[in-house]
C-alpha positions as CSV (number, residue, x, y, z in Angstrom):
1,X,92.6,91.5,98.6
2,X,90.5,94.4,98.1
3,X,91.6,98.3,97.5
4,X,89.4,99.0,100.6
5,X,92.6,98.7,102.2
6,X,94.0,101.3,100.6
7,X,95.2,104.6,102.3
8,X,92.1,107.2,102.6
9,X,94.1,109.9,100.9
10,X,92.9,111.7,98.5
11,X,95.4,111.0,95.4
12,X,94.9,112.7,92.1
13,X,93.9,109.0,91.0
14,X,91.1,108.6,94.2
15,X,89.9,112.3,93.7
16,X,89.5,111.7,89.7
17,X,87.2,108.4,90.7
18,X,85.2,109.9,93.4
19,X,84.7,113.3,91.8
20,X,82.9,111.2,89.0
21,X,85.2,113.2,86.2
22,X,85.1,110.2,83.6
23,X,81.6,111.3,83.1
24,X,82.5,114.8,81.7
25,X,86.1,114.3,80.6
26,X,85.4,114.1,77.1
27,X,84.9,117.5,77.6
28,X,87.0,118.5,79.5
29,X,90.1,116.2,80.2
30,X,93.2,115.8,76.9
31,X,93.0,112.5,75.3
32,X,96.4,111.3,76.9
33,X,95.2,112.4,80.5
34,X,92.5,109.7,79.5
35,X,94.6,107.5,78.4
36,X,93.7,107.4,75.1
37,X,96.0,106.0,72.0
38,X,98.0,103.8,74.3
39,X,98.8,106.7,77.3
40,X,98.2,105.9,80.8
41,X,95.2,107.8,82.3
42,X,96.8,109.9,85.8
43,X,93.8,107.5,87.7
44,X,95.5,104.9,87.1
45,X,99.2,105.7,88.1
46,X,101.0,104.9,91.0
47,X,102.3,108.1,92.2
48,X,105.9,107.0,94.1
49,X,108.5,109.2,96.1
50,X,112.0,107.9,96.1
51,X,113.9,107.9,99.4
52,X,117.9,107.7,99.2
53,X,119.9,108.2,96.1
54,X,123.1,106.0,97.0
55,X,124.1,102.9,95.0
56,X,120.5,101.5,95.2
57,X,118.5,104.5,94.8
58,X,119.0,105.8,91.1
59,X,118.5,101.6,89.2
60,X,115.6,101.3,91.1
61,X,114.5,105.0,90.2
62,X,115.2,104.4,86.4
63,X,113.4,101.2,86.7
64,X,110.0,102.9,87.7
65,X,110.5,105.9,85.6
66,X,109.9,103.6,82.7
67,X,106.8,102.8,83.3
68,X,103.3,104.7,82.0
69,X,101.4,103.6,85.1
70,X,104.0,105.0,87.5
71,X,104.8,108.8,88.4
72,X,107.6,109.7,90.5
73,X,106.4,112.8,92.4
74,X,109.2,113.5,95.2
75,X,112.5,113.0,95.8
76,X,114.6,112.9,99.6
77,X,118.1,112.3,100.4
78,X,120.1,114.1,103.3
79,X,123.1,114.8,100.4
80,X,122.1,118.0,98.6
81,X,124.6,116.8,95.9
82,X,122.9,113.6,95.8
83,X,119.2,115.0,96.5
84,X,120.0,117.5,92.9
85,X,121.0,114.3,91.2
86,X,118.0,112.8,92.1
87,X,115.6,115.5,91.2
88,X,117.5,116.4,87.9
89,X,117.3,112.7,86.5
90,X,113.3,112.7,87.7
91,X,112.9,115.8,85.9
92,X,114.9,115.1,82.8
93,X,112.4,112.3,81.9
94,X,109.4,113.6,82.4
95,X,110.3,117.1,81.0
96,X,109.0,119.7,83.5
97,X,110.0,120.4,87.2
98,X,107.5,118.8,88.9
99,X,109.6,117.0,91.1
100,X,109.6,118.0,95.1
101,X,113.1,117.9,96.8
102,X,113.0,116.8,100.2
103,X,115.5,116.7,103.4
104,X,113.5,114.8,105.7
105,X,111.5,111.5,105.0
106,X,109.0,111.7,107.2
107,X,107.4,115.0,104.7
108,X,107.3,113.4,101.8
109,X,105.6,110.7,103.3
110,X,103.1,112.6,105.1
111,X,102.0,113.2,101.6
112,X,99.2,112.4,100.7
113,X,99.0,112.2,97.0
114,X,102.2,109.6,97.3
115,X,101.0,105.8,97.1
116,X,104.5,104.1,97.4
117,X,107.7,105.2,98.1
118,X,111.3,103.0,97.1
119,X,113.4,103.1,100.0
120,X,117.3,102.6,99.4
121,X,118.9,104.0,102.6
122,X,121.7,102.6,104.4
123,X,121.1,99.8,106.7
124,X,120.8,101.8,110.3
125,X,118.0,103.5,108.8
126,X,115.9,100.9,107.1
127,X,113.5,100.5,110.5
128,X,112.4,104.0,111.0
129,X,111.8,104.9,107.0
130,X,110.3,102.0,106.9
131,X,107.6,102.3,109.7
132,X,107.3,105.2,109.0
133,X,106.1,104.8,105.4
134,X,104.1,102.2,106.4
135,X,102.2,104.4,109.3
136,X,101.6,106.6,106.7
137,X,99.7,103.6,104.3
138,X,102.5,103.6,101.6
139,X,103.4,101.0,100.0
140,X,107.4,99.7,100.5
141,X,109.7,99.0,98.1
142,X,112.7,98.3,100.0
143,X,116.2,97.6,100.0
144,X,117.8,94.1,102.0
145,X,118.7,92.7,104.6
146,X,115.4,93.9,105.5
147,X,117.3,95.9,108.6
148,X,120.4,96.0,110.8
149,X,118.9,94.0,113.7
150,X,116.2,90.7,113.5
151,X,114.3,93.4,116.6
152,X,114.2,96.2,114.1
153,X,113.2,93.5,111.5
154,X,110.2,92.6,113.4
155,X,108.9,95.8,113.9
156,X,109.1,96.8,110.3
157,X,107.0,93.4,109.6
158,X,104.3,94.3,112.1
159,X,104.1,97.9,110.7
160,X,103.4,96.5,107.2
161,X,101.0,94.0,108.2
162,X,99.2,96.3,110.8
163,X,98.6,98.6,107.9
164,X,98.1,96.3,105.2
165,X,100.9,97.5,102.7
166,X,102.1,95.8,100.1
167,X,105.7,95.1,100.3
168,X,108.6,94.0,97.6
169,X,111.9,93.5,98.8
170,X,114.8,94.5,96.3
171,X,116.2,90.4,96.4
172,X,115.4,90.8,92.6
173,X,116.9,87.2,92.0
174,X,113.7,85.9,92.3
175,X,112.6,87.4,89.0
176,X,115.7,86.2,87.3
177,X,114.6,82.6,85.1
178,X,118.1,81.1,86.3
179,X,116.8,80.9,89.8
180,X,113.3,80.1,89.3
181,X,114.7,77.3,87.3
182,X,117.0,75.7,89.8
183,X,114.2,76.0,92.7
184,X,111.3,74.7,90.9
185,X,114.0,71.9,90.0
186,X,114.5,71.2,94.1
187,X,111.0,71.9,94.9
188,X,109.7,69.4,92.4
189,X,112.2,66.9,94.4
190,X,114.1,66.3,91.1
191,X,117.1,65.9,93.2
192,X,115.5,63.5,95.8
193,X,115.9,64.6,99.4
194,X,117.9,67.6,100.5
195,X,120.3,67.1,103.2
196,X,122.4,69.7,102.8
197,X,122.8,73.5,101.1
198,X,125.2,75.8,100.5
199,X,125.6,79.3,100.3
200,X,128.4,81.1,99.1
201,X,128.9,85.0,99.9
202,X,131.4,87.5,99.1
203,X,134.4,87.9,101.6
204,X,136.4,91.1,102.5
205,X,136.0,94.7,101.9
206,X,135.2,97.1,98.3
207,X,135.8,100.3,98.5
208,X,132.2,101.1,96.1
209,X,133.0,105.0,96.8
210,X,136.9,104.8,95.7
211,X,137.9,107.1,98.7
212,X,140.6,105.0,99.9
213,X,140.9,104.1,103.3
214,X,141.7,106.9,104.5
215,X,141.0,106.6,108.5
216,X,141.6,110.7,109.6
217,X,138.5,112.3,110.9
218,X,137.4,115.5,110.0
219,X,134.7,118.3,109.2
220,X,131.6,116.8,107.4
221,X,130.9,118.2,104.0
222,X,128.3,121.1,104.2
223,X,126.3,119.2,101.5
224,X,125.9,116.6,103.9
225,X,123.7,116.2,107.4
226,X,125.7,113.9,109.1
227,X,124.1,114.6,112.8
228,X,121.0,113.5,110.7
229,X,122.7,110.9,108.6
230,X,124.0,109.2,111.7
231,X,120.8,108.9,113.2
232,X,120.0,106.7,115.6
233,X,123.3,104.8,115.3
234,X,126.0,106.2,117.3
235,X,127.6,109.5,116.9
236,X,131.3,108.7,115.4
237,X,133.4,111.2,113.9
238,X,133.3,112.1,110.1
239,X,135.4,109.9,108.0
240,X,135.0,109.9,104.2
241,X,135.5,106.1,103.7
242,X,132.8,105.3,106.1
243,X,129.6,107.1,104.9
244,X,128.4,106.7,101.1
245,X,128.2,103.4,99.8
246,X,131.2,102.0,102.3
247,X,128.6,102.8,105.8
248,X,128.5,99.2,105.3
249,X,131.8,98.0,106.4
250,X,131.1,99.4,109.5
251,X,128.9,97.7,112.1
252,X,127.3,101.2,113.5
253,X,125.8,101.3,110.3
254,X,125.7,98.0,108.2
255,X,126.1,94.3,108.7
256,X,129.6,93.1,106.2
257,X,129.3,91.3,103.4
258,X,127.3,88.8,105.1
259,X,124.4,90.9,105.7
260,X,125.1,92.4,102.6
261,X,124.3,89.5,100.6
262,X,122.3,87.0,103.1
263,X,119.4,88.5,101.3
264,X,120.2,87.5,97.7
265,X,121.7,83.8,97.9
266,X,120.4,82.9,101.1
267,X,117.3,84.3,100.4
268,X,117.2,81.8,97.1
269,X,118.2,78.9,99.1
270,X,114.8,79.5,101.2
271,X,112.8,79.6,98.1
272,X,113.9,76.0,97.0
273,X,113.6,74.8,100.4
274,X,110.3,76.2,100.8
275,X,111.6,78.2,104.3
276,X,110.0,81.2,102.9
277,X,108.8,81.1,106.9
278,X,110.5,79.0,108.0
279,X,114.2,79.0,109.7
280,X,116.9,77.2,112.1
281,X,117.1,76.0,115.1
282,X,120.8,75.6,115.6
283,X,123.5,78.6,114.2
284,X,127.2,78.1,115.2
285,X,130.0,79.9,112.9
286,X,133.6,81.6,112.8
287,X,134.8,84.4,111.5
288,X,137.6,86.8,111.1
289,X,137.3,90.7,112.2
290,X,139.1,93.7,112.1
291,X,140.0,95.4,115.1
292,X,137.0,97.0,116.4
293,X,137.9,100.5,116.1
294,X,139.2,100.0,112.8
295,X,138.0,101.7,109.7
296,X,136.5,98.9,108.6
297,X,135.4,96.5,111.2
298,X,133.1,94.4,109.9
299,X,133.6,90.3,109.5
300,X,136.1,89.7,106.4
301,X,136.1,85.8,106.1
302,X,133.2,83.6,107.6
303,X,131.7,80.2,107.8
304,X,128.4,79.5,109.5
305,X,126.7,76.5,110.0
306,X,122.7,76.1,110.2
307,X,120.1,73.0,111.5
308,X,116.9,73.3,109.8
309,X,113.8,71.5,110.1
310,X,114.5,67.4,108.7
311,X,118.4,67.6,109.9
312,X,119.1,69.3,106.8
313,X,122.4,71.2,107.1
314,X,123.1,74.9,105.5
315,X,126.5,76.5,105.2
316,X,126.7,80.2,104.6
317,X,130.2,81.1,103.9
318,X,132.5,84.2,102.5
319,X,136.0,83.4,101.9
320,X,136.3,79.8,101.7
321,X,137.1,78.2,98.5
322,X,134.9,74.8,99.0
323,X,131.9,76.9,98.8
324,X,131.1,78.4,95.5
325,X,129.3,81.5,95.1
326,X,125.9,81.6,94.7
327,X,123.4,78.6,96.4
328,X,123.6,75.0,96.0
329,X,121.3,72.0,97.2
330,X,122.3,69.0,97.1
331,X,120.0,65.9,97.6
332,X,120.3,61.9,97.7
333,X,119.7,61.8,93.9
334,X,121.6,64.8,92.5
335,X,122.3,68.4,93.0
336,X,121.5,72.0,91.6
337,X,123.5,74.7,91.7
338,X,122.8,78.8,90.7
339,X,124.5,82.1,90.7
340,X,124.3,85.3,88.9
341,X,123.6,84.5,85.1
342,X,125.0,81.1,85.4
343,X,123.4,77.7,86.2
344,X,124.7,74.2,86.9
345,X,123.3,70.8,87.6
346,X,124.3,67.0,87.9
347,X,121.5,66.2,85.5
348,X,123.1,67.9,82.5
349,X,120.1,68.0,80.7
350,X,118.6,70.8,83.3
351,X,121.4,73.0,82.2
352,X,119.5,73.0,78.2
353,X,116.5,74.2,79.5
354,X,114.9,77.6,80.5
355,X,112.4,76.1,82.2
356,X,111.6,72.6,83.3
357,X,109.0,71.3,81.1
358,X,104.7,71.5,82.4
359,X,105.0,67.9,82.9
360,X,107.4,68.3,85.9
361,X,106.4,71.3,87.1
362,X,103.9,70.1,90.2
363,X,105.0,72.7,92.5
364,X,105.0,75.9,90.2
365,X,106.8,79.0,91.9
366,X,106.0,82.7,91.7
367,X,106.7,84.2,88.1
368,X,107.2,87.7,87.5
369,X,108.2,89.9,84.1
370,X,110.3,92.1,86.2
371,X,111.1,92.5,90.0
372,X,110.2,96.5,89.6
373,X,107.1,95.7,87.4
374,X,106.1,93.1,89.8
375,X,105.8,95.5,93.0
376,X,103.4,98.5,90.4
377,X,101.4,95.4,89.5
378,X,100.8,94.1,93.2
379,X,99.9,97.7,94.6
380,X,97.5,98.0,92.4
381,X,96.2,94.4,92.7
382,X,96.5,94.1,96.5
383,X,98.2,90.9,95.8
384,X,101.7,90.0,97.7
385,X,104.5,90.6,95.7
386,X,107.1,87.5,94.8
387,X,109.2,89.0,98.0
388,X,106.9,90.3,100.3
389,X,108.1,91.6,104.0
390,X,107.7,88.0,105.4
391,X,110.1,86.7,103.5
392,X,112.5,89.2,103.7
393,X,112.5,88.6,107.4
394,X,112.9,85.2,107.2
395,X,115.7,85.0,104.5
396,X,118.2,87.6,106.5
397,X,117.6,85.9,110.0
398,X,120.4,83.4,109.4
399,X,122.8,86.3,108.6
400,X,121.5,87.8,111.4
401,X,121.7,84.5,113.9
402,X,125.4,83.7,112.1
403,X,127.1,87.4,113.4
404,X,125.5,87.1,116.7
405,X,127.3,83.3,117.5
406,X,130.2,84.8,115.6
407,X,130.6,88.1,118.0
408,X,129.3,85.3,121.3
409,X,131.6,82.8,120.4
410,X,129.3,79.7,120.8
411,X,126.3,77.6,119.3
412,X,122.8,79.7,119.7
413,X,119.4,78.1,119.7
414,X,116.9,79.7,118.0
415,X,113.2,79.2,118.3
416,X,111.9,79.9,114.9
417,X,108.5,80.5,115.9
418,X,108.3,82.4,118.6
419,X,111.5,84.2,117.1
420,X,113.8,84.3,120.2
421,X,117.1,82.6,121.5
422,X,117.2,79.8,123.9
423,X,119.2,80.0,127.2
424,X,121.2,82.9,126.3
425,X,120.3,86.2,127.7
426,X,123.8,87.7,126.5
427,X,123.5,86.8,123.5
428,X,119.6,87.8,122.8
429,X,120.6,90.9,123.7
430,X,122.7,91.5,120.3
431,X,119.2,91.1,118.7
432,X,118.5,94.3,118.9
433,X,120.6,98.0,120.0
434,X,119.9,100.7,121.6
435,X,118.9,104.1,119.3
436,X,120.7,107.4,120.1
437,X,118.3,110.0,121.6
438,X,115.7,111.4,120.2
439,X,115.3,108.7,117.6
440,X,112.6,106.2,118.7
441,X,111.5,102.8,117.1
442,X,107.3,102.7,117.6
């Protein structure tokens, strides 16, 4: 793919190659602005903004802060506590006070010298920053699930493709060797045919913020917009224990543990399968929840059971201690199974081996040198990344499916490619949910 895709905005880096400067710079441009004795030259950096400085925000901002061909410019978060974090680490690193602060997204991305912006909000708001970034051509890098509702999913998918962005999701377990491993291992059929997969999620709540649950409204902090923060979800009293890092325990905001984590493990479990756009036709599953005005309301324990395409079966489960953490296939001529930093396999000769040998490596998946590095590379390349926004889609869409025949209480029939369910009106209507005035979804 070409850069004439690119946005028209005039970056430092465009304006440096259509002002013809390379000509004269000897003259007048420093040796490191040219990027001489290993420097990067400002025309070839990807100037980024960073929106949301949570428990995502600051690893993915270190991440791109070490790299030469990467300039974080701006800075937005609706905590002022959080938003001086962020600018002071930006700052700290590069020595000078460059970076912008901002309240609301939707300036820094009207900027026009910003190619990319990371995006590590809570779930409720991943739609609208999302669109929004990519109405205003900037490339995504973007937290999962991809977003609170498969409508709102959609939406961000035909945003990105209408305006030709390049997308990386943050499922960074596809740049990990462990799981590139294990998929190449099913997609090479090394363990014959797959008839069935599991995918083991965490179960219950964490309190990530350590405010206890402490369930007594009161008077938002002045640091902190909540009207803003709240959004287009709806408006629910202040309570400490359910905004920073624990909004997802709550379904006004996030989706549980199973939409927490549907796009890491389930997400890998695609990738063997080659589902990457691809999905079910059948979801049926149980759950346990909390009252739903409780703190905390979102599913606890779960078990959800998935037809794909060849009758092959996949169980996505939190709680239940016959499936392990982490994805497993399992086949008519062995099984492979991977978490985090650990690997298993009935062949125990796999588990030896960083990577399966060139002979048996037919089908050879996407490799990266770093999930971070991967997205930098591909904006500048034009190239889709190793998660782009179709896959992302894809690989949540069962967490998605699995909570609505929870909450219905019966089987739902999905039609993958037209991407709606079958004979249920009730239940197609949890697909998406209504925004709170004046917030709008284009």
């Amino acid at each position: 793919m070409s850069n004439s895709i690119r946005s028209p905005g005039l970056t430092r880096r465009r304006f440096l190659a259509a002002a013809g400067l390379a000509v004269v710079a000897p003259t007048f441009i420093s040796a490191r602005a040219l990027g001489a004795n290993g420097a990067v030259a400002p025309s070839n950096r990807i100037t980024l903004g960073v929106v949301g400085w949570g428990m995502m925000g600051p690893g993915n901002t270190d991440a791109f802060l070490g790299m030469e061909d990467c300039r974080v410019l701006a800075a937005c978060d609706l905590d002022k506590n959080h938003l001086k974090q962020a600018v002071d680490r930006i700052n700290g690193h590069y020595k000078n006070q460059d970076c912008k602060a901002y309240h609301d997204y939707r300036e820094l991305m009207a900027r026009r010298d910003i190619d990319a912006v990371m995006l590590a909000v809570p779930d409720h708001w991943h739609a609208l920053t999302a669109v929004e970034a990519a109405k205003n051509k900037k490339d995504i890098y973007g937290e999962k699930p991809l977003a609170r509702t498969i409508a709102e999913q959609q939406a961000i998918v035909k945003a990105v493709q209408k305006n030709k962005r390049i997308w990386q999701t943050g499922s960074w377990q596809r740049s990990q060797r462990n799981f590139l491993k294990a998929c190449e291992i099913v997609r090479n059929g090394l363990i014959g045919k797959v008839t069935r997969v599991e995918v083991g999620l965490p179960s219950g709540h964490t309190d990530f913020a350590g405010t206890g649950k402490e369930r007594t409204p009161g008077n938002p902090p002045p640091e902190l917009d909540y009207e803003f923060w709240i959004g287009p979800s709806k408006m629910e009293p202040y309570i400490k224990a359910r905004v920073h890092m624990n909004w997802r325990w709550n379904y006004n905001c996030g989706g549980g543990q199973l939409l927490d984590w549907i796009g890491h493990h389930c997400d890998i479990a695609h990738w063997g399968m080659d589902w990457d756009n691809s999905g079910p036709s059948e979801v049926e599953g149980t759950g346990e929840f909390p009252p739903a005005d409780a703190l905390w309301n979102t599913c606890t324990k779960y078990r959800i059971s998935a037809l794909y395409p060849n009758n092959v079966t996949m169980i996505i489960a939190g709680g239940h201690g016959d499936i392990r953490s982490g994805t497993k296939w399992i086949g008519d001529k062995g099984w492979v199974w991977v978490d985090r930093g650990a690997f298993d396999a009935s062949n125990p000769e796999w588990k030896d081996i960083p990577m399966l040998p060139e002979s048996l490596r037919r089908v050879k998946l996407y490799k990266t040198s770093g999930h971070h590095r991967d997205f930098i590379d591909c904006v500048k390349s034009r190239k889709p990344t190793i998660t782009p926004v179709e896959t992302a889609h894809h690989s949540a869409i069962p967490g998605h499916l699995g909570l609505i025949a929870m909450q219905a209480g019966r089987k739902i029939k999905w039609d993958a490619a037209r991407e709606v369910i079958l004979g249920d009106d009730a239940a197609a209507k949890l697909l998406s949910r209504p925004y709170r005035a004046p917030w709008k979804l284009a």
